[in-house]
C-alpha positions as CSV (number, residue, x, y, z in Angstrom):
1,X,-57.8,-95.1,57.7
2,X,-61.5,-94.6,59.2
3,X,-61.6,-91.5,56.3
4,X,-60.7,-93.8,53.7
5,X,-63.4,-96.7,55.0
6,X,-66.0,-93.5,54.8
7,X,-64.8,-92.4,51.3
8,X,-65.1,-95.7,50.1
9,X,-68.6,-96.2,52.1
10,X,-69.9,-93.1,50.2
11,X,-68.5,-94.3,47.2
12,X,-70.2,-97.4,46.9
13,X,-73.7,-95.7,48.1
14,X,-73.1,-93.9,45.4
15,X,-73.0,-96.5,42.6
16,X,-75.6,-98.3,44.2
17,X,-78.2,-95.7,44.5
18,X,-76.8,-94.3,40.6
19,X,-79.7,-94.3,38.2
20,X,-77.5,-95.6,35.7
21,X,-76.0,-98.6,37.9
22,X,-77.6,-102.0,37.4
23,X,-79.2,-100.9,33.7
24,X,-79.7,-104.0,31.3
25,X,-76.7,-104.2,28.3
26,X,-79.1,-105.2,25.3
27,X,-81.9,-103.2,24.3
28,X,-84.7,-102.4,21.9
29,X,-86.2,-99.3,20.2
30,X,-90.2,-100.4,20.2
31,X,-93.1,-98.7,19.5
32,X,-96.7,-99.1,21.2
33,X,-99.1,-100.2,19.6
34,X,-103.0,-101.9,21.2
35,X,-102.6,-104.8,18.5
36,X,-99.4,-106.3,19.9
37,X,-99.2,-109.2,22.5
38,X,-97.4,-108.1,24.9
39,X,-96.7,-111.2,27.4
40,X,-95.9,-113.0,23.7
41,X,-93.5,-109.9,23.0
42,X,-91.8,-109.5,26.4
43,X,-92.0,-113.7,26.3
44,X,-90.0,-113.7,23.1
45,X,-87.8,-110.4,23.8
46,X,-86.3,-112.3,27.5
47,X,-85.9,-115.6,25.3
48,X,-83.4,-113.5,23.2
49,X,-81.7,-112.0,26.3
50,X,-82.9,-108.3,26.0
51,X,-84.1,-107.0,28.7
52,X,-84.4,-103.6,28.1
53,X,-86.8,-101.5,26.2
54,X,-87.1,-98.3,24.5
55,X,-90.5,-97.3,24.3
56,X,-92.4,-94.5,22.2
57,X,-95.9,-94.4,23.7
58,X,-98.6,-92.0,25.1
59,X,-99.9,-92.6,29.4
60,X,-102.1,-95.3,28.4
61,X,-99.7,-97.3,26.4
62,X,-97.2,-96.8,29.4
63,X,-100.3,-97.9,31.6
64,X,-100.7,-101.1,29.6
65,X,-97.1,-102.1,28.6
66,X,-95.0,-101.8,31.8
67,X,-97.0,-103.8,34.4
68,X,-96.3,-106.6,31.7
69,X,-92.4,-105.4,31.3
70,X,-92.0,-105.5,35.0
71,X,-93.0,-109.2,35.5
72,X,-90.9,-110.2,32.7
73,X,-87.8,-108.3,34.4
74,X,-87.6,-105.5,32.0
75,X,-86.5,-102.0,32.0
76,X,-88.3,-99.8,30.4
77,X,-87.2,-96.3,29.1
78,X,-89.4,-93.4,27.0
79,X,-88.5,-92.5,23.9
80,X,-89.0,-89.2,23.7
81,X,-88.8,-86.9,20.8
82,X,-87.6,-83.5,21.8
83,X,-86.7,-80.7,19.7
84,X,-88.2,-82.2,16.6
85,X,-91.8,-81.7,17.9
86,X,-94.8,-81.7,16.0
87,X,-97.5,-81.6,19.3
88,X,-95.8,-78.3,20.3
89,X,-95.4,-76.9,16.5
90,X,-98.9,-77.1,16.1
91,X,-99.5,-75.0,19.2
92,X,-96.9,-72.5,18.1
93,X,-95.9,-72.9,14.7
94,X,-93.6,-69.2,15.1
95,X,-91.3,-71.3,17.3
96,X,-90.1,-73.9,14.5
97,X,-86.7,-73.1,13.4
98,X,-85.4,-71.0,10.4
99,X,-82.3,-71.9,8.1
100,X,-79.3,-69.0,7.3
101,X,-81.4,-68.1,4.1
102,X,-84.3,-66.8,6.4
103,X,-86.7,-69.5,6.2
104,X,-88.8,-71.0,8.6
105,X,-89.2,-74.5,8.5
106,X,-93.4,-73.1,8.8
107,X,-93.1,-72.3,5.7
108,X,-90.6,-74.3,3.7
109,X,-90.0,-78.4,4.3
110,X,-86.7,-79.8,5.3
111,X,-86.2,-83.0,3.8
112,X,-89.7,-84.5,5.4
113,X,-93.0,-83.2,6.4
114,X,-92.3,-84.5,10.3
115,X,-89.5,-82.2,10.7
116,X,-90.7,-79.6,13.1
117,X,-87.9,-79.0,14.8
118,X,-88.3,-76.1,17.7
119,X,-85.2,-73.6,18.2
120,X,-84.1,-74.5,21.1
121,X,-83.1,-70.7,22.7
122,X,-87.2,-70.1,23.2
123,X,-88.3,-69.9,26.5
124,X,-91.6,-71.4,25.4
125,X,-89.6,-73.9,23.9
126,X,-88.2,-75.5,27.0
127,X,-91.2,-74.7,29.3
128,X,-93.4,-76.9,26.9
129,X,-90.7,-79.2,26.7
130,X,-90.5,-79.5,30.3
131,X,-93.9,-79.6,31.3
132,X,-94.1,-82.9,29.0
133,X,-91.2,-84.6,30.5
134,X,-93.0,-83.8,33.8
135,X,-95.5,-85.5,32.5
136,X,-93.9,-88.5,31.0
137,X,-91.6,-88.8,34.5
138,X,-94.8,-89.2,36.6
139,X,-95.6,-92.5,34.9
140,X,-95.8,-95.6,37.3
141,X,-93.0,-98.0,36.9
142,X,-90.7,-95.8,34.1
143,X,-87.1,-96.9,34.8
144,X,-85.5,-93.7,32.5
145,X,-86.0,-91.1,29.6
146,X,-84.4,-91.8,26.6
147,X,-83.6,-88.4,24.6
148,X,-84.2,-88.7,20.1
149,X,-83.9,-85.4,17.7
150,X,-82.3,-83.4,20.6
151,X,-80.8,-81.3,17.7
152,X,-81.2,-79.6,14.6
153,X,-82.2,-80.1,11.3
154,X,-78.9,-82.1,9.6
155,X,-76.9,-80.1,8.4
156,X,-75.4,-82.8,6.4
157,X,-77.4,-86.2,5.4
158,X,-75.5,-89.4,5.8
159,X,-73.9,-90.0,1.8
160,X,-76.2,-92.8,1.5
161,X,-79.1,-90.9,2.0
162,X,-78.2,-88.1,-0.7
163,X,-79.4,-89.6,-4.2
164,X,-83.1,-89.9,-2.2
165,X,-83.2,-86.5,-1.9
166,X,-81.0,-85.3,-5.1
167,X,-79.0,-83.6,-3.7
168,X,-75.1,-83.3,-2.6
169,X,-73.8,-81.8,0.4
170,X,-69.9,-82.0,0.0
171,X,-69.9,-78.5,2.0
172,X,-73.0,-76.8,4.7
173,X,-74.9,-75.1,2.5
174,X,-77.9,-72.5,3.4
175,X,-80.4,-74.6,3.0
176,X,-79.8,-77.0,5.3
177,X,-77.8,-74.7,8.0
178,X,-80.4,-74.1,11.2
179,X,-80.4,-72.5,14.1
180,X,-81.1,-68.8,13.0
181,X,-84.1,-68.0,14.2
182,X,-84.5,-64.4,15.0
183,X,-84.4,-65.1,18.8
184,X,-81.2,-66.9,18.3
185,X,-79.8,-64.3,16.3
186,X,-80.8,-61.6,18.4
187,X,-79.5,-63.7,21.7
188,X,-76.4,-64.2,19.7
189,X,-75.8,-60.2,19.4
190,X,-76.7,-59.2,22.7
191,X,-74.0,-61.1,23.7
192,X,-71.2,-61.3,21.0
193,X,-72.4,-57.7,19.7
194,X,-72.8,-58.8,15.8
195,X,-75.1,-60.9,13.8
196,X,-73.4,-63.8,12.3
197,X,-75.7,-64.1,9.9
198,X,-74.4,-61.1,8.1
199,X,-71.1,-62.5,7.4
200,X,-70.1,-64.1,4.5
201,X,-69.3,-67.3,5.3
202,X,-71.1,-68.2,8.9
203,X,-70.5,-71.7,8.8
204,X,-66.5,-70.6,9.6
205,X,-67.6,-69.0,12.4
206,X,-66.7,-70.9,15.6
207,X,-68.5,-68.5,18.0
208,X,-71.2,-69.1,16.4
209,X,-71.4,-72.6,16.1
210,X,-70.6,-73.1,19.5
211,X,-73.3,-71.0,20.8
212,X,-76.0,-73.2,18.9
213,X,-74.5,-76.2,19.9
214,X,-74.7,-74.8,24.0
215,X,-78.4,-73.9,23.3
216,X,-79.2,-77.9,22.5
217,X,-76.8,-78.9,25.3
218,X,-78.6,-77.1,28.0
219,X,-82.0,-78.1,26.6
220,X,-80.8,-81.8,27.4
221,X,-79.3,-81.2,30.5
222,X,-82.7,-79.7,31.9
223,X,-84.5,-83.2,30.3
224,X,-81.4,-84.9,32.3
225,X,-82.0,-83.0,35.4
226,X,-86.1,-83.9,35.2
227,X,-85.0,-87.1,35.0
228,X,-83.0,-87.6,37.6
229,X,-85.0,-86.1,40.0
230,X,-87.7,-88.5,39.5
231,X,-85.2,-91.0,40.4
232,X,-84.8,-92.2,36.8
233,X,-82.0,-92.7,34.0
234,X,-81.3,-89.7,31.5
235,X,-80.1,-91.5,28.0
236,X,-79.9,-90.4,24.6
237,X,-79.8,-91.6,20.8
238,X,-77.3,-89.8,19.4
239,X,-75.6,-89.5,16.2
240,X,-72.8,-91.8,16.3
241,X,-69.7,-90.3,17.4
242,X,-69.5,-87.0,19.1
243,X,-67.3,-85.3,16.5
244,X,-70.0,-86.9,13.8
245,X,-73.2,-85.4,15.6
246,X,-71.4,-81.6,15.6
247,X,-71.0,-81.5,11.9
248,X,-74.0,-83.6,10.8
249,X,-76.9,-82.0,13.0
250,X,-75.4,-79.4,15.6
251,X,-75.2,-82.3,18.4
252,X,-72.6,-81.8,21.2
253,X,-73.9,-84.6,22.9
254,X,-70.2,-85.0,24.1
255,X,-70.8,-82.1,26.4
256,X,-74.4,-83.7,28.2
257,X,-74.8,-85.4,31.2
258,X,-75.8,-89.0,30.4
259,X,-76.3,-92.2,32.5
260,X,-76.9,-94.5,29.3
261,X,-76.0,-93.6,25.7
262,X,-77.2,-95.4,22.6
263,X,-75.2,-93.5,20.0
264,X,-77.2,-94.9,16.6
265,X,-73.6,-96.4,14.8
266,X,-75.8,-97.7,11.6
267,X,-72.7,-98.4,9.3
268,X,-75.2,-99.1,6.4
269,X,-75.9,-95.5,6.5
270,X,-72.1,-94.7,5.9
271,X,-71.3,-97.6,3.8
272,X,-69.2,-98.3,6.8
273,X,-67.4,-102.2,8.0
274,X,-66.5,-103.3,11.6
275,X,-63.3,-101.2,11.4
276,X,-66.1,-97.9,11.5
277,X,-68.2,-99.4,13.8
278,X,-65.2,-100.0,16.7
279,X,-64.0,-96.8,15.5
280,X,-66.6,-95.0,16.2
281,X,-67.4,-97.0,19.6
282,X,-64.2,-96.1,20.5
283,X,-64.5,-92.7,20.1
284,X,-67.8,-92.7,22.4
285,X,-66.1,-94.6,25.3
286,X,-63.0,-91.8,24.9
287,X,-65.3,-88.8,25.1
288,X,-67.9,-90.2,27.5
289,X,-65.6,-92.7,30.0
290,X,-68.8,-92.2,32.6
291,X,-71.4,-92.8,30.6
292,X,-72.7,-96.2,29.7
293,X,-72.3,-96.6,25.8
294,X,-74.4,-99.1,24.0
295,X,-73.7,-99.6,20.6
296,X,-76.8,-98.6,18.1
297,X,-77.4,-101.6,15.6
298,X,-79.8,-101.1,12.7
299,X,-80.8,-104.4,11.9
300,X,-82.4,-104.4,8.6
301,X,-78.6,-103.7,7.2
302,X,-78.1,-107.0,8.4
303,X,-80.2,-108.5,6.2
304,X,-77.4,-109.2,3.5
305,X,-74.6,-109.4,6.2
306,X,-71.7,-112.2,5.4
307,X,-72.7,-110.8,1.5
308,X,-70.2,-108.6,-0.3
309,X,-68.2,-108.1,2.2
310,X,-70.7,-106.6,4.5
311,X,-70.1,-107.5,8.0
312,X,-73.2,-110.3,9.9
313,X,-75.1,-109.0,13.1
314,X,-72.4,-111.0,15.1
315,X,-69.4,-109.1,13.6
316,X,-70.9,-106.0,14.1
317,X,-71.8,-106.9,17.7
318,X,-68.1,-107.9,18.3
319,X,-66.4,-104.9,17.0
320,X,-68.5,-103.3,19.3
321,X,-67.7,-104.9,22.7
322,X,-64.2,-105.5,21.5
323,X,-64.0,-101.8,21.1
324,X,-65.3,-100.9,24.6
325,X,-69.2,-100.6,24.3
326,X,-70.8,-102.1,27.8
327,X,-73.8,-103.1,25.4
328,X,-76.2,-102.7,22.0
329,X,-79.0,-101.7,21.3
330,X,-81.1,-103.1,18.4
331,X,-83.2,-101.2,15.5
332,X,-86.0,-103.0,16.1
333,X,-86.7,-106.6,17.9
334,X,-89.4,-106.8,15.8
335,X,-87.4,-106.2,12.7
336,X,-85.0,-109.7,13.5
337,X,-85.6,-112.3,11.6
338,X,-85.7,-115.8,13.7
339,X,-82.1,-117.1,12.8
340,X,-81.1,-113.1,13.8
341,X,-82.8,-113.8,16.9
342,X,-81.0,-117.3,17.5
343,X,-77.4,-114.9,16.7
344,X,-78.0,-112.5,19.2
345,X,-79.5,-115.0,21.8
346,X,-76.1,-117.0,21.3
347,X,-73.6,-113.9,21.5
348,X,-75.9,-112.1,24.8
349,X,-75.2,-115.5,26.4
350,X,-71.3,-115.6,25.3
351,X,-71.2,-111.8,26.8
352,X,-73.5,-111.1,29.8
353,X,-71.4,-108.5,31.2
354,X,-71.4,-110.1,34.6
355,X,-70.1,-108.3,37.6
356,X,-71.3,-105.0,36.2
């Protein structure tokens, strides 16, 4: 009896002292900027019932924006950027990544100019990636780190997205397949004693695929492991499902250790209902049961919600929670119109997740 009194002691220590217990349910991406108000933003943003940010900033943004977050009773997380990495690129442009034709993304574009996505199997890499996590994690008052472009180039585009670009990807072509930087390759031989690029088809190689996908996975596990021994959350924003993010853009994200995930399920992307959206949230609470999963909402695809048959910001909101997520996360505040506002303020107050 007294072992089970201790086990449940320790237990309950445990949750209390988790960096992922006692995390807000509705959030916001945001970005910093000098010109914005931000006892009138924080003001606004509690009025709704959001009280959690995402925040892309440098120190003195963080210096000026979380004093103000903290009296309003927010939480604020970093958004940081980290394999797609422009600040380090510049420093060491031979580190970018190549596609399986042989190109490095220093010498060809992929898709935009701000791709400069690192290969993740350089020790350089991850040192420089780690010394600015240090850095971020040493900022007064930071509640978490919230992981974006912890991946590769996609490998496929959501259909949407293709006629922008011209192009079709029905199938993983070349062009668009990363990860084969020469390091890669040659770490990939030591070990498996071939080069994968020099078979005819690498995409069907499963070996191969895998090994990538580990290279990104222990790249966010080290972020995580910063993290959390700063006392702070680890969180990502994913592709949407697991299964999705393996195919699209090499993302095993399954695999990583995460307090809070905000898996980006932006059905206007995929032409996708509230069927896709629960879908997919069910998926994430299946392969992630310990992680906190907060649905990713984009809002401007709610602009024309309750219109040809495209679902409102409230139907999309319910699928999600009916479907298992513990919260959402919006794509942007700032991009809500005021009735949106008033529909989210209504349905926080009809689900506060209390007791959690």
């Amino acid at each position: 009896m007294k072992s089970l009194r201790r086990i449940i002691l320790l237990l309950v220590l445990w949750l209390t002292l988790s960096p992922a217990s006692a995390q807000p349910h509705y959030w916001t991406w945001c970005h910093f900027s000098p010109r914005t108000d931000w006892e009138d933003y924080f003001t606004r943003l509690t009025q709704t019932g959001i009280r959690g940010i995402i925040l892309q900033s440098g120190p003195e943004g963080f210096e000026k924006v979380i004093p103000v977050a903290k009296r309003h009773g927010v939480t604020v997380y970093a958004w940081v950027w980290v394999l797609n990495n422009g600040g380090i690129a510049y420093l060491h442009p031979e580190w970018l990544d190549y596609n399986r034709n042989g190109e490095s993304l220093r010498d060809k574009q992929a898709y935009v100019a701000y791709y400069k996505f690192l290969s993740p199997i350089i020790p350089g890499v991850r040192k420089a990636i780690a010394e600015g996590i240090e850095r971020t994690a040493a900022v007064e008052g930071l509640d978490g780190i919230s992981m974006d472009y912890c991946r590769y180039v996609d490998q496929i585009l959501p259909t949407t997205l293709w006629a922008q670009y011209g192009i079709v990807q029905d199938k993983e072509y070349a062009e668009w397949d990363y990860g084969y930087h020469p390091e890669m390759l040659k770490a990939f031989e030591a070990k498996y004693g071939y080069d994968p690029s020099k078979a005819e088809d690498p995409s069907q190689d499963s070996v191969w695929l895998q090994f990538r996908l580990d290279q990104v996975t222990e790249v966010a596990d080290m972020v995580g492991e910063i993290a959390h021994r700063h006392g702070m959350a680890i969180s990502a924003s994913p592709f949407p499902t697991p299964s999705m993010a393996r195919r699209m853009v090499r993302q095993d994200w399954g695999k990583w250790k995460l307090d809070v995930a905000f898996p980006m399920i932006y059905q206007g992307f995929y032409n996708g209902d509230t069927t896709w959206i629960a879908d997919c949230v069910r998926e994430c609470v299946a392969a992630k049961p310990e992680t906190m999963i907060c649905c990713g909402l984009h809002v401007p695809d709610f602009y024309s919600g309750g219109r040809d048959g495209k679902p409102t910001l409230t139907e999309a909101m319910e699928a999600a929670v009916e479907a298992g997520a513990r919260g959402i996360a919006f794509f942007t505040f700032d991009a809500m119109t005021e009735p949106m506002r008033e529909e989210v303020r209504r349905f926080i107050e009809a689900h506060p997740f209390e007791g959690e």
